[in-house]
C-alpha positions in Angstrom: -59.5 -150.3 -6.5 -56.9 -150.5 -4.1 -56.1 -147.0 -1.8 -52.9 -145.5 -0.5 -53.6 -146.9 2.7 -54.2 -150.6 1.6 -50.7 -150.1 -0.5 -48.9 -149.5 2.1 -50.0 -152.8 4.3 -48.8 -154.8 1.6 -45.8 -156.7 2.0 -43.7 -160.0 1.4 -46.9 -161.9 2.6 -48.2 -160.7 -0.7 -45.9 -161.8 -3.0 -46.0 -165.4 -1.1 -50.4 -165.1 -1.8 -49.2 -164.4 -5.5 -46.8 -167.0 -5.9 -49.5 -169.5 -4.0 -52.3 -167.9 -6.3 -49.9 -169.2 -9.1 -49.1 -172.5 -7.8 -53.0 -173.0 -7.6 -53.3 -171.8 -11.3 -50.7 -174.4 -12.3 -52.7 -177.2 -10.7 -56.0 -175.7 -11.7 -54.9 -176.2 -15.6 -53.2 -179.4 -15.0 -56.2 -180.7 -13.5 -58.3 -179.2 -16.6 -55.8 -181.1 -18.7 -56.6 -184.4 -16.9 -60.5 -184.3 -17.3 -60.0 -183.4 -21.4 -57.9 -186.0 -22.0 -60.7 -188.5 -20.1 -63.4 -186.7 -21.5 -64.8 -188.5 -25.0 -66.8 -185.4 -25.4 -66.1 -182.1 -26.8 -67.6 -178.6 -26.4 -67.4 -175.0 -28.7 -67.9 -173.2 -25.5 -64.9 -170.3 -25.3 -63.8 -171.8 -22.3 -63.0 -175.4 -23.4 -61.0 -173.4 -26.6 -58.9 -171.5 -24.0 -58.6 -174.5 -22.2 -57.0 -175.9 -25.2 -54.6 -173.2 -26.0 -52.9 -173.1 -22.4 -52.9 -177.2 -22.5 -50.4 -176.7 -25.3 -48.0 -175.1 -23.0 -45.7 -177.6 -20.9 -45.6 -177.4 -17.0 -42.3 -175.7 -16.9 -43.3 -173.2 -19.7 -45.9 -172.3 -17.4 -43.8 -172.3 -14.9 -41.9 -169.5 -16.4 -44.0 -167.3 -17.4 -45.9 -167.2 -14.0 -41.9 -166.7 -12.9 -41.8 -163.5 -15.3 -45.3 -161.9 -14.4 -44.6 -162.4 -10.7 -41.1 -160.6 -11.7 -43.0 -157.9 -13.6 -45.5 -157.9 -10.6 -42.2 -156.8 -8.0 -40.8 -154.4 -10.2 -44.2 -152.9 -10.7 -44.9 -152.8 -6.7 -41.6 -151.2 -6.1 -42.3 -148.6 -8.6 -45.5 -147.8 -6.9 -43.7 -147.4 -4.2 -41.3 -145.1 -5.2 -43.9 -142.9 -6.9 -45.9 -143.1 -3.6 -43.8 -142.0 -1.5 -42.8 -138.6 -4.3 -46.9 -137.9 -4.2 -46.4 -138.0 -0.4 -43.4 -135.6 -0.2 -45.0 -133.5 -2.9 -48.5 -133.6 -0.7 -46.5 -132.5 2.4 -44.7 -130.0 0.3 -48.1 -128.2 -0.9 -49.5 -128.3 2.6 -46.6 -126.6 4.1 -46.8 -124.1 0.9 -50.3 -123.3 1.3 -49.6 -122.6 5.2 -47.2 -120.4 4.0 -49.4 -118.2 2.0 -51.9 -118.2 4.1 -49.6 -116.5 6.5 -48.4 -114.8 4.2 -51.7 -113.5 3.0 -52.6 -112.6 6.5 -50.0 -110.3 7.0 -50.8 -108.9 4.2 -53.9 -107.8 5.0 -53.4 -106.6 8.2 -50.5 -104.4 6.9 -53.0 -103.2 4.3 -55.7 -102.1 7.0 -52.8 -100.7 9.3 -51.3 -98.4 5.9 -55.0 -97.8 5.3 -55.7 -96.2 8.7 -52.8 -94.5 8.7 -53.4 -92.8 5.3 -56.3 -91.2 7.1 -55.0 -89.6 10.4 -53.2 -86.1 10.7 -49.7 -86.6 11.3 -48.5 -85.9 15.0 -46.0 -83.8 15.4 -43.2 -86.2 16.2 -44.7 -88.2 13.0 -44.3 -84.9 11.4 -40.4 -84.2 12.5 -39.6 -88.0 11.7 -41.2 -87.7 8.3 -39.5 -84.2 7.6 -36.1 -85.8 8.6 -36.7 -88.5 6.3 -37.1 -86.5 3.6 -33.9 -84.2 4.0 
């Protein structure tokens, strides 16, 4: 399974392996439709009946369908892409979030301790004036 990492190296050199893959694919069943036709021979094997169902396809028929999956390939790939690049955003996005409540947190508990430790001293007596003064 391919990782984040290996998707982002891809590029156009990718879609030229594809399109070579497919070129060697065309050949590959062309040839295979060469040795049946010399072949006196015949087998039940799954492969020879496959064999038989894409020989029934003409050249450019296969042509065009290897056209369309590379097509559906491309769209697919820029797609993955996209959504990508929205889990990256959305990863940066949580990591700056959970920095924030970590902070956030912190001060928390530190303002807890200080109101904690307050609650427990006698109140100066400039405390004491302030706090009177608030109150009236």
């Amino acid at each position: 399974m391919a990782s984040w990492g290996d998707l982002d190296n891809e590029s156009e050199s990718d879609e030229e392996d594809a399109e070579d893959e497919a070129n060697i694919a065309i050949a590959l069943v062309a040839t295979v439709e060469n040795e049946k036709e010399s072949s006196d021979a015949e087998s039940c094997t799954d492969s020879e009946n496959e064999t038989e169902v894409y020989s029934k396809l003409t050249r450019s028929e296969l042509i065009d369908s290897l056209k369309e999956l590379l097509g559906h390939y491309e769209n697919q790939s820029s797609e993955l892409r996209k959504v990508k690049q929205q889990y990256i955003k959305l990863l940066r996005l949580h990591e700056s979030t959970k920095n924030e409540l970590d902070v956030l947190q912190y001060e928390y508990n530190n303002l807890r301790i200080v109101t904690e430790k307050g609650d427990n001293k006698p109140l100066s007596e400039h405390d004491a004036a302030l706090q009177e003064f608030i109150t009236t």
